[in-house]
C-alpha positions in Angstrom: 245.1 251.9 110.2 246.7 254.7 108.3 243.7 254.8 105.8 241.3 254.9 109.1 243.6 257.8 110.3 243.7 260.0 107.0 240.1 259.5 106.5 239.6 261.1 110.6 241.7 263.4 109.8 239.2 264.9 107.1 235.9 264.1 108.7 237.1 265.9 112.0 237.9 269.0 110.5 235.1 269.4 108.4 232.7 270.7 111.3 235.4 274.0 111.3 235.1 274.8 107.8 231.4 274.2 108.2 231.1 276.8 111.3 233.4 279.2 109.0 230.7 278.8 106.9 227.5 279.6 108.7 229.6 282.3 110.0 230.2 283.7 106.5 226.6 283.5 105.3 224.8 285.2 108.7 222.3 282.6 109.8 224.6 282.3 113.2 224.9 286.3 113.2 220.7 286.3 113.2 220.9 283.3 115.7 223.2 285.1 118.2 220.9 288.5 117.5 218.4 287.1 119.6 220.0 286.4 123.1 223.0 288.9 122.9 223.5 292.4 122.5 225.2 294.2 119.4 228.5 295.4 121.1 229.1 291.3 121.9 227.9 290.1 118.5 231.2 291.4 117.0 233.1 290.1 119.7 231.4 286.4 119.5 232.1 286.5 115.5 235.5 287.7 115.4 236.2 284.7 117.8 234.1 282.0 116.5 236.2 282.5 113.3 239.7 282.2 115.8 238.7 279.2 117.5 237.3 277.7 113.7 241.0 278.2 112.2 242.5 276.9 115.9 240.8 274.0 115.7 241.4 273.5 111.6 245.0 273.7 112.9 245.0 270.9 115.5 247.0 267.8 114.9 244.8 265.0 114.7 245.2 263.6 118.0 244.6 266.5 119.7 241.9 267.1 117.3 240.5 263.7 118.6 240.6 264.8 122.0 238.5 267.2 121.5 236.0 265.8 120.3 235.9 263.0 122.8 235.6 266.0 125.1 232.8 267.9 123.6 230.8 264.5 123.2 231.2 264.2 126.3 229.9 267.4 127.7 227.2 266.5 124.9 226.1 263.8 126.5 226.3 265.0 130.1 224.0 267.9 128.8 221.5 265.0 127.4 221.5 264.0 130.9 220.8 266.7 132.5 218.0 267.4 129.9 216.5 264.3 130.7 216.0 264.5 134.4 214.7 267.9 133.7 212.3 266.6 131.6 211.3 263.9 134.0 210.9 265.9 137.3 208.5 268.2 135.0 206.4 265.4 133.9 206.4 264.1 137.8 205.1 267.9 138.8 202.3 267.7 135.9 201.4 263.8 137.5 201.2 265.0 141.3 201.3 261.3 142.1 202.7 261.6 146.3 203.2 258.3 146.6 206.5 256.0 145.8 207.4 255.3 142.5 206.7 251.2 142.7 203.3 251.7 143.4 201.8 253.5 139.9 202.9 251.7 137.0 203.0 254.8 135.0 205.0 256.7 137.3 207.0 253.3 137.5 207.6 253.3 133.6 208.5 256.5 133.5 211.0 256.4 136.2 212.7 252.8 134.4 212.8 255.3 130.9 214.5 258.0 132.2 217.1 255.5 134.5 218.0 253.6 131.5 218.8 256.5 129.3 220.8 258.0 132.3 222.8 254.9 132.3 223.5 254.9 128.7 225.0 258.0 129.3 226.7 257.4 131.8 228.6 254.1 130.7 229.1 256.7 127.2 230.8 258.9 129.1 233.1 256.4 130.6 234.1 254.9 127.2 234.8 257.8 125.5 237.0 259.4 128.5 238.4 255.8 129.1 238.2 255.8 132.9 236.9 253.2 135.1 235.4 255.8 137.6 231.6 256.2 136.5 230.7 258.5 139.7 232.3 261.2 137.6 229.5 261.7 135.0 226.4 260.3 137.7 225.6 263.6 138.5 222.3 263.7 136.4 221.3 260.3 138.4 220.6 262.8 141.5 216.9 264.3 140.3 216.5 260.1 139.8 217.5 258.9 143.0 215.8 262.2 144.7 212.2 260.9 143.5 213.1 256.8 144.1 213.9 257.9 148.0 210.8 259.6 148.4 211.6 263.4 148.6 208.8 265.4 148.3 208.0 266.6 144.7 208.7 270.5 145.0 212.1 269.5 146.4 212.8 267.5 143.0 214.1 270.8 140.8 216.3 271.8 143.7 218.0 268.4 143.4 218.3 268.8 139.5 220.0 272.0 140.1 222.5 270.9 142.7 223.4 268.1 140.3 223.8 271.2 137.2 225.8 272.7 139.3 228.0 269.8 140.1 228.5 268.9 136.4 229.3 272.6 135.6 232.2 272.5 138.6 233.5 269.0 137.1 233.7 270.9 133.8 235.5 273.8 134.9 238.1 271.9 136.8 238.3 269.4 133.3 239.1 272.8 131.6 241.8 274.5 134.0 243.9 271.4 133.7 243.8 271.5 130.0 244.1 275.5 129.9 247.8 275.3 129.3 247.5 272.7 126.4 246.5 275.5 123.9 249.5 277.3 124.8 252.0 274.3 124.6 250.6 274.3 121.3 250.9 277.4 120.1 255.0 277.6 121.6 255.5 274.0 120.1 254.4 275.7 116.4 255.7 278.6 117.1 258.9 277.1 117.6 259.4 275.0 114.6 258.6 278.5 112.4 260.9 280.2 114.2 263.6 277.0 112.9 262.5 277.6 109.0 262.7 281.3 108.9 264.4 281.0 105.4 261.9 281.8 102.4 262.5 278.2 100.5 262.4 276.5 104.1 258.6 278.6 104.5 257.3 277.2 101.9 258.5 274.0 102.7 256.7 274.3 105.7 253.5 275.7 103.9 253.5 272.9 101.5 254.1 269.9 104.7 251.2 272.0 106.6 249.1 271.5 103.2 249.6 267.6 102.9 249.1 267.1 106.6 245.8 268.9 106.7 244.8 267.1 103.7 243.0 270.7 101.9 242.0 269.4 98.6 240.0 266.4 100.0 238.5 268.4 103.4 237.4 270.6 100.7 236.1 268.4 99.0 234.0 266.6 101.9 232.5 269.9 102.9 231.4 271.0 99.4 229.9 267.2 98.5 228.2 267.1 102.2 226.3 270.7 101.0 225.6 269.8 97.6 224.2 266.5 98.4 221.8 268.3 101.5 220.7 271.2 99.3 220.0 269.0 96.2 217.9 266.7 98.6 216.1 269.8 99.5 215.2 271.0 96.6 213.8 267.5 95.1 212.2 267.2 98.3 210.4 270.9 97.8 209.9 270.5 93.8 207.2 268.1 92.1 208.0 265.5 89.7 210.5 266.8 87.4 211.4 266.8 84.1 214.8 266.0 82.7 215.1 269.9 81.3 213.8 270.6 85.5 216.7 268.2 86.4 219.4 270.0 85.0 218.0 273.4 86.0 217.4 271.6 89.3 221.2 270.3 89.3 223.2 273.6 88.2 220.8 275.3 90.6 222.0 273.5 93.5 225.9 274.0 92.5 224.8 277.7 92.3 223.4 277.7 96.0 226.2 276.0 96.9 229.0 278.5 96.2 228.1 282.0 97.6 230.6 281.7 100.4 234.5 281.9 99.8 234.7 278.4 101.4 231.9 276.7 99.6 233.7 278.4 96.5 237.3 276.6 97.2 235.4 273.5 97.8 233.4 274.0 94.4 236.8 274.7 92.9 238.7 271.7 94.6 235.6 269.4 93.3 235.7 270.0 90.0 239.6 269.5 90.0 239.2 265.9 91.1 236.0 265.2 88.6 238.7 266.4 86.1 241.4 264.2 87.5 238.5 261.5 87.1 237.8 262.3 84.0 241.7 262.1 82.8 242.5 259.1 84.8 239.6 256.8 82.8 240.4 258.7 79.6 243.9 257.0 80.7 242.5 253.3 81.7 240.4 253.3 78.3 243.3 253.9 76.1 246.2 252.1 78.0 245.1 249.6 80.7 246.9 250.0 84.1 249.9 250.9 82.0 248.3 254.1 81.0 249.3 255.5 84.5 252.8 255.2 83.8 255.0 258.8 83.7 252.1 261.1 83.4 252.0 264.4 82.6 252.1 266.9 85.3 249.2 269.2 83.8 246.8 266.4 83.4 246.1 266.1 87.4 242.9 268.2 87.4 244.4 271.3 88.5 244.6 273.1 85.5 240.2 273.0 85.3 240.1 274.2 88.8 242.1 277.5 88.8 240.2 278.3 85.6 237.3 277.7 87.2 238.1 279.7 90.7 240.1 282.7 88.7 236.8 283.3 86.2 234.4 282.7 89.6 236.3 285.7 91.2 236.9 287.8 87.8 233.3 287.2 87.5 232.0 288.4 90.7 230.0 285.0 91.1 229.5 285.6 95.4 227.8 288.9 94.9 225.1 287.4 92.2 221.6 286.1 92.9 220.7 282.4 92.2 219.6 283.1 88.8 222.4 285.2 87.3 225.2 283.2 89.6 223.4 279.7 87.5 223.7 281.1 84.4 226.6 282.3 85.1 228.2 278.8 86.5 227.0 277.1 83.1 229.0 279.2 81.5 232.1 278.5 83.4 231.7 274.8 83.7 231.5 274.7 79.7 235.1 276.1 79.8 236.0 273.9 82.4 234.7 270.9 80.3 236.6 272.2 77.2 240.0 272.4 78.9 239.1 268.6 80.2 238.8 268.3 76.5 242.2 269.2 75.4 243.3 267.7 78.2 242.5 264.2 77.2 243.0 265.2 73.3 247.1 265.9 75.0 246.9 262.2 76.1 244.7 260.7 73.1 246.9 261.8 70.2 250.1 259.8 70.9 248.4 256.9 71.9 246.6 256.8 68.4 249.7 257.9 66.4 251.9 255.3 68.0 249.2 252.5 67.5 249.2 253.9 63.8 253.0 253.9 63.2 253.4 250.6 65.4 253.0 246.9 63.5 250.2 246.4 67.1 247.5 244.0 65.5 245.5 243.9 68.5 242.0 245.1 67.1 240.7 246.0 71.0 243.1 248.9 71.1 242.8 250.3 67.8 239.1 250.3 68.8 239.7 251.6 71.9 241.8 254.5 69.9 239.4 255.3 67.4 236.5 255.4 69.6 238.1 257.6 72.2 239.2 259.8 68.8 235.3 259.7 67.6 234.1 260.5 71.1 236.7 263.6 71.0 235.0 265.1 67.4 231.8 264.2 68.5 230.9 265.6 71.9 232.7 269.2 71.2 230.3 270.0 68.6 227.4 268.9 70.7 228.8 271.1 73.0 228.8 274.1 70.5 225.5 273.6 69.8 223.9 273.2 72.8 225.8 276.8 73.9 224.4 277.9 70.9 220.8 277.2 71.0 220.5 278.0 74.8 222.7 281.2 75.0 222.7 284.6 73.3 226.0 284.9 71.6 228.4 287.6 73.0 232.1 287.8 72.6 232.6 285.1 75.7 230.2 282.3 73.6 232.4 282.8 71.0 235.8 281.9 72.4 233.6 279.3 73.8 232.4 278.0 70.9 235.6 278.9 68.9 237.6 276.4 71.7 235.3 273.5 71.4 235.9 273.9 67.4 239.6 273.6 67.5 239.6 270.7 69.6 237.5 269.2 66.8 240.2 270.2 64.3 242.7 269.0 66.2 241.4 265.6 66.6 240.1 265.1 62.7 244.0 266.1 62.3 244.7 263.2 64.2 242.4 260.7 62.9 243.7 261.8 59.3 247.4 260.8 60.4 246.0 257.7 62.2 244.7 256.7 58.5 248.1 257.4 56.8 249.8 255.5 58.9 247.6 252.5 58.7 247.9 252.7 54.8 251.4 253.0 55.1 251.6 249.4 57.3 249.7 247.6 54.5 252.4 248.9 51.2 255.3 246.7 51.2 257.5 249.1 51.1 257.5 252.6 53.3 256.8 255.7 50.8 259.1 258.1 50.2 257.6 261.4 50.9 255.7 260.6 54.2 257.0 262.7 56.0 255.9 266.0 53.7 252.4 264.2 53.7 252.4 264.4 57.3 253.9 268.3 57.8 251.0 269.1 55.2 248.3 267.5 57.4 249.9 269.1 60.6 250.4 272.7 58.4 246.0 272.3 57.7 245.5 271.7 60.9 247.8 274.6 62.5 246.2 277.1 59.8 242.3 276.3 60.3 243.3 276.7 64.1 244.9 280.2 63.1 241.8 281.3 60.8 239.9 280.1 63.8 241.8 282.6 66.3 241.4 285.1 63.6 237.7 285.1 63.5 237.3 285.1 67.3 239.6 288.4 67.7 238.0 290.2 64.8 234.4 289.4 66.2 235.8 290.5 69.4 237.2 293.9 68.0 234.0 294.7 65.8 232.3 294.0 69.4 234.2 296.4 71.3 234.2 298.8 68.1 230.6 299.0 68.1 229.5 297.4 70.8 230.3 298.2 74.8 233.7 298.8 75.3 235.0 297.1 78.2 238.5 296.8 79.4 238.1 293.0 80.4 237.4 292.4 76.9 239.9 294.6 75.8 242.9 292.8 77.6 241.7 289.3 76.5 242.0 290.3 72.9 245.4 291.8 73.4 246.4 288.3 75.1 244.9 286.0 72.6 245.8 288.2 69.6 249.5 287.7 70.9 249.3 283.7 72.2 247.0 282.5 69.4 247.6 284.8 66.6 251.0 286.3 66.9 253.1 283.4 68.5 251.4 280.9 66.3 252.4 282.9 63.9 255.6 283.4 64.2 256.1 279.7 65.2 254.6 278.1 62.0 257.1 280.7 59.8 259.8 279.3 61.8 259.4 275.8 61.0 258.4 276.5 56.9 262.2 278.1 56.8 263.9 275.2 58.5 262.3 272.7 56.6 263.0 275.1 53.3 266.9 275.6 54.3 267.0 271.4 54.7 265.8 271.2 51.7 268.0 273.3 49.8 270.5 271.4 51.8 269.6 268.6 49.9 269.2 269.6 46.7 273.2 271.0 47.3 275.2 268.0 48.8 276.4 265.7 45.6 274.2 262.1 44.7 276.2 258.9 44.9 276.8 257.0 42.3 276.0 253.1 41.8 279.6 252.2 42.2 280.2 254.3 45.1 277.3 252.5 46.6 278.6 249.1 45.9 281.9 250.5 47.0 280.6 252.0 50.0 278.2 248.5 50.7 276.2 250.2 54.0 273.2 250.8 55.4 271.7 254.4 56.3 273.0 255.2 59.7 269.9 256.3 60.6 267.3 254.1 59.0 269.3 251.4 59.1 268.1 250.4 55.6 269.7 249.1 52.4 270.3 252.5 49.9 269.8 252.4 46.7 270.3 256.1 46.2 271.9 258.2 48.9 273.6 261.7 49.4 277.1 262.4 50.2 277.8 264.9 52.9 281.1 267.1 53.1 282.5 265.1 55.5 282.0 261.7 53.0 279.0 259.7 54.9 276.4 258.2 52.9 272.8 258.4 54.0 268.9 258.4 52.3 267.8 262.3 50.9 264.5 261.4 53.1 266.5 260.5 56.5 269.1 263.6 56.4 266.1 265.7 55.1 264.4 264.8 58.4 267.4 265.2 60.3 268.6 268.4 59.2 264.8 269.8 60.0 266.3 269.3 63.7 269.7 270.0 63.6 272.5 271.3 60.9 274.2 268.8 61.5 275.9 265.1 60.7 274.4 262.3 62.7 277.9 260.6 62.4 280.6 262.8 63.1 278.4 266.3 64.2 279.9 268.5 61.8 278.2 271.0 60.3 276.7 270.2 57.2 277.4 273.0 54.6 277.3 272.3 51.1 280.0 273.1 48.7 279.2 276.5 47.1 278.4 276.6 43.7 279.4 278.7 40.9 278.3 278.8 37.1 280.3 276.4 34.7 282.5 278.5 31.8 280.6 278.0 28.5 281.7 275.6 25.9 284.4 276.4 23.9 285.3 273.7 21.4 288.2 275.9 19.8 290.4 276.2 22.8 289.9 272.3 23.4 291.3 271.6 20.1 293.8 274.3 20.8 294.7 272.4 23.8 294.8 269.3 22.3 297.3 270.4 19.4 299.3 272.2 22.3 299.7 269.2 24.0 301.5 267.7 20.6 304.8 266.9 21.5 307.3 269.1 19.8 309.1 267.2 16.6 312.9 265.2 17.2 311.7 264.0 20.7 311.8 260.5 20.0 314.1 260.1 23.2 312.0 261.8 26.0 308.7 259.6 25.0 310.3 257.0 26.6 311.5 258.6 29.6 308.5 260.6 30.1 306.3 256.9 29.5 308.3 255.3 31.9 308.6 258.1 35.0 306.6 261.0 34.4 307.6 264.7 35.3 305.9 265.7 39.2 304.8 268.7 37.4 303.0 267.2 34.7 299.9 266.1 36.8 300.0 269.6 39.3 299.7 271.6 35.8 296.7 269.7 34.7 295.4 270.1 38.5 296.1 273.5 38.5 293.9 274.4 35.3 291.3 272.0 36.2 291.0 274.2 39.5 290.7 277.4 37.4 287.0 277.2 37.0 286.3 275.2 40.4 287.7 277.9 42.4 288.7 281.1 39.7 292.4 280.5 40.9 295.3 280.7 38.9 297.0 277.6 37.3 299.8 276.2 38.8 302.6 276.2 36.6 304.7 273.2 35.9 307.9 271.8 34.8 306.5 269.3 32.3 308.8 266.1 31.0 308.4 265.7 27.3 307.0 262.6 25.4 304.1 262.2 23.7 301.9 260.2 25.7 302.2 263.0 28.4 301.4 265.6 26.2 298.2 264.0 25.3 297.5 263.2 29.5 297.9 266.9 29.7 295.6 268.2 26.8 292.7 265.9 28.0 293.0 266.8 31.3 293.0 270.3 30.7 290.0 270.6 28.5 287.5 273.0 30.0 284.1 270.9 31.0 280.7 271.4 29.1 278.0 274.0 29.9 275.7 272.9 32.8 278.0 269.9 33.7 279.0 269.4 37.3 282.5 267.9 38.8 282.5 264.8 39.8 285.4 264.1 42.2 287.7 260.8 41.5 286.6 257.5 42.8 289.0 256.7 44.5 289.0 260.2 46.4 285.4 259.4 47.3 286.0 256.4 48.5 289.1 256.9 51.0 286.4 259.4 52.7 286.6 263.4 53.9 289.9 263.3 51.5 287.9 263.8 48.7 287.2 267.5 49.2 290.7 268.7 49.8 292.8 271.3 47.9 295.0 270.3 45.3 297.9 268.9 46.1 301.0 270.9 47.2 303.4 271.9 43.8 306.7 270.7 44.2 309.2 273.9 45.2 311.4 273.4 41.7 308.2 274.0 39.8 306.5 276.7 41.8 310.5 278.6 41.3 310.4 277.5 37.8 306.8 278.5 36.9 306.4 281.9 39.1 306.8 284.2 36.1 303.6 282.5 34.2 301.8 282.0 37.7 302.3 285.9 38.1 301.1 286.8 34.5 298.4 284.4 34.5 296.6 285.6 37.8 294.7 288.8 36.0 293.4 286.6 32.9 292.4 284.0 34.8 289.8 285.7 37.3 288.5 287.7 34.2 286.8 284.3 32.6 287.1 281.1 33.1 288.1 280.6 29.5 291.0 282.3 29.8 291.9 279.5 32.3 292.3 276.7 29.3 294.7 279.2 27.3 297.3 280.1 30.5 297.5 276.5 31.3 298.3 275.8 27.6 300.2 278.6 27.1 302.2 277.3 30.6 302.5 273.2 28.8 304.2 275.2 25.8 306.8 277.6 27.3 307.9 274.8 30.0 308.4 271.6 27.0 311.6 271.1 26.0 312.4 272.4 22.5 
């Protein structure tokens, strides 16, 4: 029942739109000029289109009403029409005599009786009353001729029963004056409740889904394509199948030269487009292809085009030739956004049955062909605009479109066929990911080269050519969406994927004992790691996965700190003097046979802060931090190995253990004991200036520090 109702509640408002129409194109303005005079014309016009939007307006049961009504009166007129025809055709026979005794005059008589009563009974259905003396008015001419009145009273009796039916009408129509009204109040009423601006367009969008636009539209437009295409195959010979199309885009042409016949055009080719997108989504995905679709793939997109370049175009004011020519044209955009449209929906389809382990050969087919039907028919496209049209500045951003979408989809049939070689290697290759951004960077640069070409064919056009400011202003826009924007996008990413990489190549490799030590997976892969990176806060993941997270975000997909790695500084250069300097400073000092014992047993807190301290002198160019040192000649020699400067080009490796207890590995020194910072403050002061002149100067302070603080 509610599919009946919606379906009445378009077919009964088409006939408005359809009067709105003729009233639009004149032919009812040169009907009316014939039986009324100028100063009414207006007056009849202005009103026909009142009564048109009234009606277009009515709910659907009062809608119904109506019609009942004017059916009705319809058939009550029929009536009437018939027992005006009959009485004639008993004036022309001048038979006298009653009507049982001629056989034609009786024939004639059982004709028009029947069709009276037809009526009649009609009448009664469609008003739903049980009284059919209301509508038997036209039966009076009838019953006139059966009683045997004489045949120049017969019109007089016709008349009397017009006259009837015209009171019964009247009187129908002053009871129901006051239902206009009620309406009116009733809407007037429930706009004067929504007065708000957000609650308006509330309103305006309930009145739009109750009056059910798009698909009255619809109904009118397909009604007048399918009557003037009937016409003109009915007018034209045999045709051809180049006559068919001209035939075909004719007709579409002849069917939009009036504002309404234009919105039904427009709302037409938005649901062919919605079609189109909805078995683009079957093909590829079943039923399941229906599933959390985009917004901008309903069709709409392809009819604003289409109704924004019909009015930028002037389409209404054309004749039928330049308006066909001109509708080509704009349907081959149309087409073209359906295009990208389904390339939107085709590309992660195909990509996810490419990175997916799916073995079911129907969908890869389905994929692939879809993907093949995408290249394919673009280009024809071009072509076809080619051969057929001159080339101005409009063909080319035609033709330029249709080429990108080709681009884009041998893009995606490239990454389709990485990925499937990716599926049959055992293991998953390492540098994917910059195979991919390489195929993607292609693709995004023909696209700009592309964009380049149309706008300097367009400015060498308007250079040299006829200037227009149409022309103009699209440049400006595409030279800024297409050129510009693209631009500056594509720059964007290069830099973020060059700062993750020089992320990488900064954060320290983990060894193969801190591997075995650490004995995890990649947090993000969730894959065994044979070599990893260490960040600053001490997690362990694969150079590919944080190189493809960092491209995202700058941060750690453990803990969310941000990842910055350790800055780094040259290394000293080698100085193999000052280490064996060092090392004979370290010597323990002769007659300290005692303290090697002592110092064996429970080493100095100082001794291990001075080595810290001079290790941190070319880490950090900080001073050393002086220490009171124990004496004995084991920690002599700890000393003088750990103070030796490193090599050229070598990099610090922190301890082990520091690694492995986590973030603790990339603290400070440890804090020097308060005895030895009193004790060693003199050096520490004298020190500072040497050491942040050269790192060398580092290995001498700290063994200039061992020697002054040993016992003698």
């Amino acid at each position: 029942m509610a599919r009946l109702e919606a379906v009445a509640n378009v077919a009964l408002r088409v006939p408005g739109v359809v009067v709105l129409d003729l009233l639009y194109r004149g032919d009812a303005q040169a009907f009316a000029e014939l039986l009324l005079p100028p100063q009414a014309l207006g007056l009849l016009f202005h009103l026909g289109h009142v009564l048109c939007a009234v009606v277009l307006l009515l709910p659907v049961q009062s809608l119904a009403k109506l019609y009942l009504h004017v059916l009705t009166l319809l058939l009550l007129y029929m009536g009437h029409q018939t027992a005006r025809d009959y009485i004639q055709r008993e004036m022309e026979y001048q038979f006298r005599g009653a009507v049982y005794q001629d056989p034609v005059a009786l024939s004639r008589f059982i004709t028009a009786l029947t069709s009276q009563v037809i009526a009649c009974a009609l009448c009664c259905l469609l008003m739903r009353t049980r009284q059919p003396w209301l509508f038997s008015a036209p039966l009076l001419p009838l019953l006139a001729r059966l009683s045997g009145l004489p045949l120049h009273a017969l019109p007089m009796a016709s008349i009397f029963a017009m006259a009837l039916t015209t009171l019964q009408v009247l009187y129908v129509m002053a009871s129901h004056i006051l239902v206009p009204f009620r309406l009116a109040a009733a809407a007037c009423r429930e706009v004067a409740q929504v007065l708000e601006p957000y609650q308006l367009m509330v309103l305006g969008m309930g009145l739009w889904s109750r009056l059910a636009v798009p698909m009255l539209f619809l109904f009118f437009w397909l009604v007048l394509f399918a009557l003037q295409l009937y016409s003109a195959l009915a007018s034209s010979g045999p045709p051809t199948q180049p006559g068919l199309i001209f035939i075909f885009l004719s007709s579409v042409a002849e069917c939009c030269n009036t504002p309404y016949s234009l919105l039904g055009l427009t709302f037409t080719v938005s649901y062919l487009a919605l079609g189109m997108l909805n078995l683009c989504k079957f093909y590829l995905g079943g039923f399941g292809g229906f599933q959390n679709g985009n917004v901008m793939h309903r069709g709409v997109t392809e009819g604003v085009i289409l109704l924004l370049l019909a009015l930028q175009t002037g389409v209404l004011d054309l004749q039928i030739l330049q308006r066909t020519f001109l509708l080509s044209l704009i349907l081959f955009i149309v087409v073209t956004s359906t295009l990208q449209s389904m390339i939107e929906i085709t590309n992660p389809i195909v990509l996810a049955l490419g990175a997916s382990r799916n073995r079911s050969p129907w969908k890869h087919f389905r994929g692939i062909t879809m993907c093949l039907f995408l290249l394919i028919f673009p280009c024809l496209m071009a072509y076809k605009v080619v051969c057929f049209f001159h080339m101005n500045f409009w063909l080319v951003i035609l033709v330029s479109s249709c080429m990108l979408t080709s681009l884009q989809m041998m893009g995606t049939l490239f990454l389709y066929a990485l990925f499937m070689i990716e599926l049959l290697q055992e293991e998953p290759l390492e540098r994917m990911d910059e195979v991919i951004y390489a195929v993607n960077a292609v693709s995004r640069v023909l696209e700009f080269l592309v964009a380049m070409c149309v706008v300097g064919y367009g400015t060498w056009e308007l250079l040299f050519g006829e200037w227009s400011w149409v022309g103009a202003s699209v440049i400006i826009v595409d030279s800024y969406f297409n050129i510009w924007l693209r631009a500056q996008s594509g720059w964007k990413s290069f830099l973020l994927r060059h700062e993750a990489a020089k992320k990488i190549s900064l954060l320290p490799r983990a060894t193969q004992g801190q591997l075995q030590d650490h004995n995890d997976v990649c947090a993000i892969c969730f894959q065994g790691m044979h070599m990893a990176v260490i960040t600053p806060c001490g997690h362990f993941f694969h150079d590919s996965c944080l190189r493809k997270w960092l491209y995202v975000q700058d941060t750690c997909p453990m803990c969310h700190q941000q990842v910055k790695p350790p800055a780094t500084q040259d290394p000293p250069p080698d100085h193999p003097e000052q280490d064996s300097g060092a090392e004979e400073a370290a010597a323990p000092p002769p007659g300290q046979g005692k303290g090697d014992d002592q110092a064996t047993a429970s080493p100095a807190p100082g001794a291990g802060q001075a080595a810290e301290g001079t290790e941190s002198c070319w880490l950090e160019q900080r001073e050393p931090v002086p220490a009171k040192l124990g004496a004995g000649h084991q920690l002599m020699d700890q000393a003088g190995s750990r103070i030796t400067s490193p090599r050229q080009g070598s990099t610090p490796q922190p301890d082990a253990r520091a690694v492995m207890s986590g973030p603790d590995h990339f603290r400070e020194p440890s804090p020097v004991p308060p005895e030895a910072m009193s004790s060693g403050a003199e050096t520490s002061e004298q020190s500072t200036d040497s050491s942040l002149k050269s790192p060398a100067s580092c290995d001498h302070k700290a063994r200039d520090s061992v020697g002054s603080d040993a016992p003698s």
